[in-house]
DRENKOL-89038 format. One line per field, with one value per residue (C-alpha): x, y, z. Coordinates in Angstrom, 1 decimal, always signed. Each point is the difference from the previous one (the first is absolute). Layout:
BEGIN
x	X_...
y	Y_...
z	Z_...
END
This chain:
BEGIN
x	+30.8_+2.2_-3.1_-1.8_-3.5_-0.7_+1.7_-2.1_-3.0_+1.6_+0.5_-3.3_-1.9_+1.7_-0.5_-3.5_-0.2_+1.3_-3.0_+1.4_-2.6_+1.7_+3.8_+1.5_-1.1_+1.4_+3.2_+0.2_-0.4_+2.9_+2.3_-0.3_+0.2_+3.4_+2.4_-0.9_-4.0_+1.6_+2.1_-3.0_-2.1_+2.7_+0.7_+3.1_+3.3_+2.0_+4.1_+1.9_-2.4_-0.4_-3.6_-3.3_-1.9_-3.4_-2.0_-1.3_-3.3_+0.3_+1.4_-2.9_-2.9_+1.2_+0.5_-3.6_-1.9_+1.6_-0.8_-1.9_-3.4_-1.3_+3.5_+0.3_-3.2_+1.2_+2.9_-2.1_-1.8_+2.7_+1.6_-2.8_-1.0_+3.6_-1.3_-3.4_-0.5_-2.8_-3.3_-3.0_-2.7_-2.6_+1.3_-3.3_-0.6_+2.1_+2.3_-1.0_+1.7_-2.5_+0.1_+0.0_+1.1_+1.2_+1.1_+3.0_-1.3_+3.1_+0.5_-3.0_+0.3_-1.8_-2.1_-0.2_+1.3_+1.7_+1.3_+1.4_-2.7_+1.5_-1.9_+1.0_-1.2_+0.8_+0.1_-2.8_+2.2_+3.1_-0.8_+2.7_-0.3_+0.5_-0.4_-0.4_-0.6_-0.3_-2.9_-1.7_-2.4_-3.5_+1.4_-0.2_-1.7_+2.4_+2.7_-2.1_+1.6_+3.7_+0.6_-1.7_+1.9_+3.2_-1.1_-1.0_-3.3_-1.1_-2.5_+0.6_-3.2_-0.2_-1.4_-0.9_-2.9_-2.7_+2.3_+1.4_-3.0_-0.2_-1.1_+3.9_+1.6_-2.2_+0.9_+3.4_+0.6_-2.0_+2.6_+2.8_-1.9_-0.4_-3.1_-1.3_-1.9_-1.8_-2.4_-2.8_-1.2_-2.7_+2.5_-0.4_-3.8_-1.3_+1.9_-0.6_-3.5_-0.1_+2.1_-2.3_-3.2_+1.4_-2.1_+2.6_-2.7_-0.1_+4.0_+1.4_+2.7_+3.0_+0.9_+3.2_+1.3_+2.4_+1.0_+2.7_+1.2_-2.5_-2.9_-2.0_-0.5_-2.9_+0.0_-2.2_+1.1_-2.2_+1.1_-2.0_+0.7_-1.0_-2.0_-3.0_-0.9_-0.9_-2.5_+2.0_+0.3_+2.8_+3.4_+1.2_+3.8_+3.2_+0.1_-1.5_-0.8_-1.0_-1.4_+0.6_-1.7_+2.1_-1.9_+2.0_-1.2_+2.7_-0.8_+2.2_+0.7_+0.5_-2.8_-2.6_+0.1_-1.1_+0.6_-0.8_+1.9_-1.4_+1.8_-0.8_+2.5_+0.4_+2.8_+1.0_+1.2_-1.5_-2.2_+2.9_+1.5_-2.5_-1.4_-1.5_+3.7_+1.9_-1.8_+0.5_+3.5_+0.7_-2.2_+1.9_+3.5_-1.3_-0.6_+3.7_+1.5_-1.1_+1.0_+2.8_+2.3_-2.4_-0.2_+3.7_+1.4_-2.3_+0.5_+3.2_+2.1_-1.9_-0.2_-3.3_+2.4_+3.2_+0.5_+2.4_-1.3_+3.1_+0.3_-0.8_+1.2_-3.9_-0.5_+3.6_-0.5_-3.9_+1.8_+2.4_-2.5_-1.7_+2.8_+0.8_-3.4_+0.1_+3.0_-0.7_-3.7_+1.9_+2.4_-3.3_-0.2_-3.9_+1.0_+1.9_+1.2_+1.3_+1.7_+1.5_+1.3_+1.5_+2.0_+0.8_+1.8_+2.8_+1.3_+0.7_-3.6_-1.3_+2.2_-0.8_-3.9_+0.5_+2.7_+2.6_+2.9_+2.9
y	-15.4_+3.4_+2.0_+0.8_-0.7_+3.6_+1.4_-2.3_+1.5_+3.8_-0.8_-1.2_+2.9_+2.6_-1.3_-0.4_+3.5_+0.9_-1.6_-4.1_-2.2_-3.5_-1.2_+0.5_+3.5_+0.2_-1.5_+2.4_+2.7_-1.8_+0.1_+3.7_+1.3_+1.9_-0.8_+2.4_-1.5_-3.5_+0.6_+1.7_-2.8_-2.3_-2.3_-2.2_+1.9_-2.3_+1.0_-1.3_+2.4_+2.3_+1.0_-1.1_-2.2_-0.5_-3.0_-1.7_-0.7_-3.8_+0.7_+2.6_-1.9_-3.7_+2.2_+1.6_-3.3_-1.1_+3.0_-0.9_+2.3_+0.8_+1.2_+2.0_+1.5_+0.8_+1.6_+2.2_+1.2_+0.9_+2.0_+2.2_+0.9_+1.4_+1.6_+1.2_+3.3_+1.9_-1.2_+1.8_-0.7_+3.0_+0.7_-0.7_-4.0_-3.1_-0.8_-3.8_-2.4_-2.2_-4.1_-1.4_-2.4_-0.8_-2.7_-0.3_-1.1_-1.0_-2.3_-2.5_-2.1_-0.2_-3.1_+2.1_-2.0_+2.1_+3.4_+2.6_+2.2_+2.9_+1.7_+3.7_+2.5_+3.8_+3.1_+2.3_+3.0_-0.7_-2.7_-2.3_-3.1_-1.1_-4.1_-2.7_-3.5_-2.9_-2.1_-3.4_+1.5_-0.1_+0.6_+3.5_+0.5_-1.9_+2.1_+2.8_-0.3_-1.0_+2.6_+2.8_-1.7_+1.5_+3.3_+1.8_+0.9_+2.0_+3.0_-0.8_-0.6_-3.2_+0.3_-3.3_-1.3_-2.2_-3.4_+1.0_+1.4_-2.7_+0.0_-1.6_+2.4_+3.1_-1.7_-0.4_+3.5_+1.5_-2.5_+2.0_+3.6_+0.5_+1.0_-1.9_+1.5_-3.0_-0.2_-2.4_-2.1_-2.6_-2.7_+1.2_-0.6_+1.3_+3.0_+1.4_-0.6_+1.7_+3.0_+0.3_+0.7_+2.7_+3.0_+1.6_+2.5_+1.9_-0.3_+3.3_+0.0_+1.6_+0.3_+0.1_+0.5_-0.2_+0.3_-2.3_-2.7_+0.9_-0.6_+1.9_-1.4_+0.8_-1.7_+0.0_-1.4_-0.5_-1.2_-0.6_-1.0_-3.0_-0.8_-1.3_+3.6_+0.7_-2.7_-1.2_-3.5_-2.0_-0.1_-3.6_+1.0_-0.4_+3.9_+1.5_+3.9_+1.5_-1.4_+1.8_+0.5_+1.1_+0.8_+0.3_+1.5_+0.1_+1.2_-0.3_+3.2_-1.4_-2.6_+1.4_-3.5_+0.1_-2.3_-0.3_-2.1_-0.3_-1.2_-0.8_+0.1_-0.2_+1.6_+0.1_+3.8_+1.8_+2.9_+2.4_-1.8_-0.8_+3.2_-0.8_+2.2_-2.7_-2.9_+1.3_+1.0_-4.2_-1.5_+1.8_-0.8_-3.3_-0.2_+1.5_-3.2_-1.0_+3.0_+0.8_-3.8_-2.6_+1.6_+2.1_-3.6_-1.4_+2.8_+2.1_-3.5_-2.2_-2.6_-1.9_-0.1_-1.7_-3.3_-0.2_-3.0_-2.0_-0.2_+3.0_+2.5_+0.7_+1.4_+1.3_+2.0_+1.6_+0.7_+1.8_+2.2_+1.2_+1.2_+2.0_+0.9_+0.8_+2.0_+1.9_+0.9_+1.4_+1.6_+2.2_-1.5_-0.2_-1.6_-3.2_-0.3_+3.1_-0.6_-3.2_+2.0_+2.6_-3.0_-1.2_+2.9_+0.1_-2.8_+1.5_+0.7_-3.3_-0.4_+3.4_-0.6_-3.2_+1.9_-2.3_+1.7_+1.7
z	-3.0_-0.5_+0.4_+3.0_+0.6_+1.2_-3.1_-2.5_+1.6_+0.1_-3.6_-1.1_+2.5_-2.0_-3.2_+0.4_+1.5_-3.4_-1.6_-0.5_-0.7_-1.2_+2.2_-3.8_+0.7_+3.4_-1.6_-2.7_+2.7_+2.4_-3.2_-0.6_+2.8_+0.8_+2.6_+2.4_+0.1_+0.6_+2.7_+1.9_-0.8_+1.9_-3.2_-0.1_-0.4_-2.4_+1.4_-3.0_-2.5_+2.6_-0.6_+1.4_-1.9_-0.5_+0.7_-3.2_-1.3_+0.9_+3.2_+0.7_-1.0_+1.9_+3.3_-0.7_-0.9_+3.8_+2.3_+3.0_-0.8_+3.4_+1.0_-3.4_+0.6_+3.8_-1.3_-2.6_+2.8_+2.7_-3.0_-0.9_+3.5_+0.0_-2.7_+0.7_+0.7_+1.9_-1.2_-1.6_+1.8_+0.9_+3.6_+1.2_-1.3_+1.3_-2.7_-2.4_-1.6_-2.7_+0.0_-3.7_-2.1_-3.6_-2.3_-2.5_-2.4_-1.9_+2.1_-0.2_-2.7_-3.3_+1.4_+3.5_+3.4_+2.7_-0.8_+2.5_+1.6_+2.1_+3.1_+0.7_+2.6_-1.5_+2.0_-1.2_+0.4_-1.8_-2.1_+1.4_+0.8_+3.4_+0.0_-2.9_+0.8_-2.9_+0.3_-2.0_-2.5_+1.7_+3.1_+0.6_+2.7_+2.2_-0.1_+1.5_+3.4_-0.9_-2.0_+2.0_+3.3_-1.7_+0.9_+2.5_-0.2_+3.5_-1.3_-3.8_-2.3_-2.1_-3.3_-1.7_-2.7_+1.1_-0.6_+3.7_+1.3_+2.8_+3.4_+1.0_-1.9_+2.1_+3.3_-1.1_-1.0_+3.1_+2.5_-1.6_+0.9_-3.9_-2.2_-2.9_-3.0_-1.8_-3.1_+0.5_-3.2_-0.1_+0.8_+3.9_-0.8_+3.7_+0.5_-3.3_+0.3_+3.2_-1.6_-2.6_+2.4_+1.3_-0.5_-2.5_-1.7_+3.7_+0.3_-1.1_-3.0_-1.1_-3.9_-1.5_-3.8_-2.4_-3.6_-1.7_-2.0_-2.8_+2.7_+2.7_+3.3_+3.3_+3.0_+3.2_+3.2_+3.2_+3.0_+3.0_+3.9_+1.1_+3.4_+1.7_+0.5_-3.3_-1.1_-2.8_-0.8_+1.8_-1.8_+1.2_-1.0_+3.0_+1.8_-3.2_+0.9_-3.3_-3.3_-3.5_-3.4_-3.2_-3.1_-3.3_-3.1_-2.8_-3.6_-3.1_-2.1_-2.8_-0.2_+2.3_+1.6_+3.9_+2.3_+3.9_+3.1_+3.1_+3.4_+3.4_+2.8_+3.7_+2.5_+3.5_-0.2_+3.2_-0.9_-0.7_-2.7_-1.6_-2.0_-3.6_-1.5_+2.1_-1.4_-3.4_+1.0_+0.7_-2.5_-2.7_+1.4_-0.3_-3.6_-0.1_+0.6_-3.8_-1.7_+2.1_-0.1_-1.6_-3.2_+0.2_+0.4_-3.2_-2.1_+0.3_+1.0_-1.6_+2.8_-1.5_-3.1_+1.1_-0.3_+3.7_+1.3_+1.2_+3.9_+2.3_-2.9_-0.4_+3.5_-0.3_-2.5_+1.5_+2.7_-1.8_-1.8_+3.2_+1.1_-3.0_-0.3_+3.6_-0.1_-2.8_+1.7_+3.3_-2.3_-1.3_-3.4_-0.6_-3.5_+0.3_-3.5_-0.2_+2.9_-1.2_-3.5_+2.6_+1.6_-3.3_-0.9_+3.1_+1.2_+3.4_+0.5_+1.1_+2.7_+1.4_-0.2_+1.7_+2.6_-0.6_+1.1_-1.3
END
């Protein structure tokens, strides 16, 4: 092959830092780009024309369907901690990364069977993400510990919904001198009911609110110690040291329509983490891992949309995304399709976002 694995994957980073969604995109990118972008990306210099030339759209998308997945997603991650910058965490909270997962759903078939489902742990301060793992659908929750054992975890909080809320996945997380912040549904049957006969109407709250997106929301958190010396009714969860009440209100302005969400949730933070602002603080970095890559990938790439199935190209191609996404976040772009356009428009921009040298 006259092109170089490293520069297929150069080629088909930048593009998608310039907003590719489909390899004929990323093609179409390769075969404008001028002379002086190739080069940098390391493409094949052909000596008779004397020029570099690109790698074609065939050639890109049969090395993409073939890339090893966990070492693609390795690589994504090495790459952006070269890029990360100083995080921004309030100085006085351990910094968190949030556990979730999401489907392609181009890629299960019309009849269903076995699509790709991706894993990714986020950092709550820049919105990066820091490890991806590719799992069987319904399988989750298995991929808890090998995709959090790529990182290291000493003093950072753990933000996950109640699908991981599991007494292995506390222990696990307290072995490697980390903090977990869990919501508890029904589906851990005891520990919720033990949450819930907790004297919360003698529990002191702290409201927050906010206007936007054509809606107004209130919230209360509570938070409580837990302990013997307090009378309260056992908490049968590994190391547990506080439990947690979030009450949200959110009406619509346009409608009028209310609605309320209530959760339950247990953490190991000692006492001086674990103020009702910091609660908040990590419950709503949480929720950022939809808004901030879930939906970015559905909606500005249109990954639920594209019909990539062959291969590994699926994962490829996510893993891709989160590290434009990613890079465009520690870049302080707060808007990642206008970010994307920006790429768009210079050719050299990619490569500096994603520091690929001069």
């Amino acid at each position: 092959m006259r092109h170089s694995l490293a520069s297929i994957l150069l080629v088909a980073a930048a593009a998608v830092a310039a907003g590719a969604r489909s390899f004929t995109a990323i093609g179409e990118w390769a075969a404008d780009a001028p002379q002086r972008v190739l080069k940098r990306l390391g493409t094949w210099f052909d000596r008779r024309q004397k020029r570099h030339v690109a790698p074609d759209e065939s050639t890109i998308r049969r090395v993409m369907s073939r890339v090893d997945g966990d070492r693609m997603d390795a690589l994504v991650s090495a790459w952006l901690d070269q890029l990360l910058l100083p995080g921004g965490e309030p100085a006085d909270t351990p910094h968190a990364v949030a556990v979730d997962g999401k489907s392609v759903a181009g890629t299960f078939g019309r009849k269903g069977g076995s699509g790709v489902h991706l894993v990714a742990a986020l950092r709550h301060d820049t919105g990066s993400v820091a490890a991806q793992l590719q799992v069987s659908s319904g399988h989750e929750r298995g991929a808890f510990e090998p995709l959090l054992n790529q990182l290291d975890l000493a003093g950072t909080v753990v933000t996950a919904d109640a699908l991981h809320t599991t007494r292995g996945h506390a222990l696990f997380l307290h072995y490697r001198k980390a903090f977990y912040l869990f919501t508890v549904k029904t589906n851990l049957q005891l520990v919720y009911s033990q949450l819930d006969a907790l004297p919360w109407h003698t529990i002191p709250r702290l409201e927050f609110s906010e206007s936007g997106h054509g809606r107004i929301e209130r919230r209360t958190v509570q938070v409580t110690p837990l302990g013997d010396y307090l009378g309260y009714p056992v908490v049968d969860f590994p190391y547990v040291t506080h439990a947690f009440l979030i009450e949200r209100y959110t009406t619509c302005r346009s409608t009028g329509i209310r609605s309320a969400h209530t959760a339950l949730g247990v953490t190991n933070l000692p006492a001086q983490h674990a103020h009702p602002r910091n609660i908040h603080h990590y419950v709503r970095g949480h929720w950022g891992i939809e808004n901030r890559l879930h939906w970015v990938r559905d909606v500005t790439y249109g990954e639920d949309s594209s019909r990539v199935r062959t291969g590994t190209a699926p994962r490829t191609m996510a893993s891709l995304r989160n590290l434009a996404i990613s890079a465009l976040r520690l870049n302080g772009h707060t808007n990642i399709a206008a970010g994307l356009r920006a790429m768009a428009r210079n050719p050299t921009r990619p490569l500096k976002l994603l520091g690929i040298p001069a």
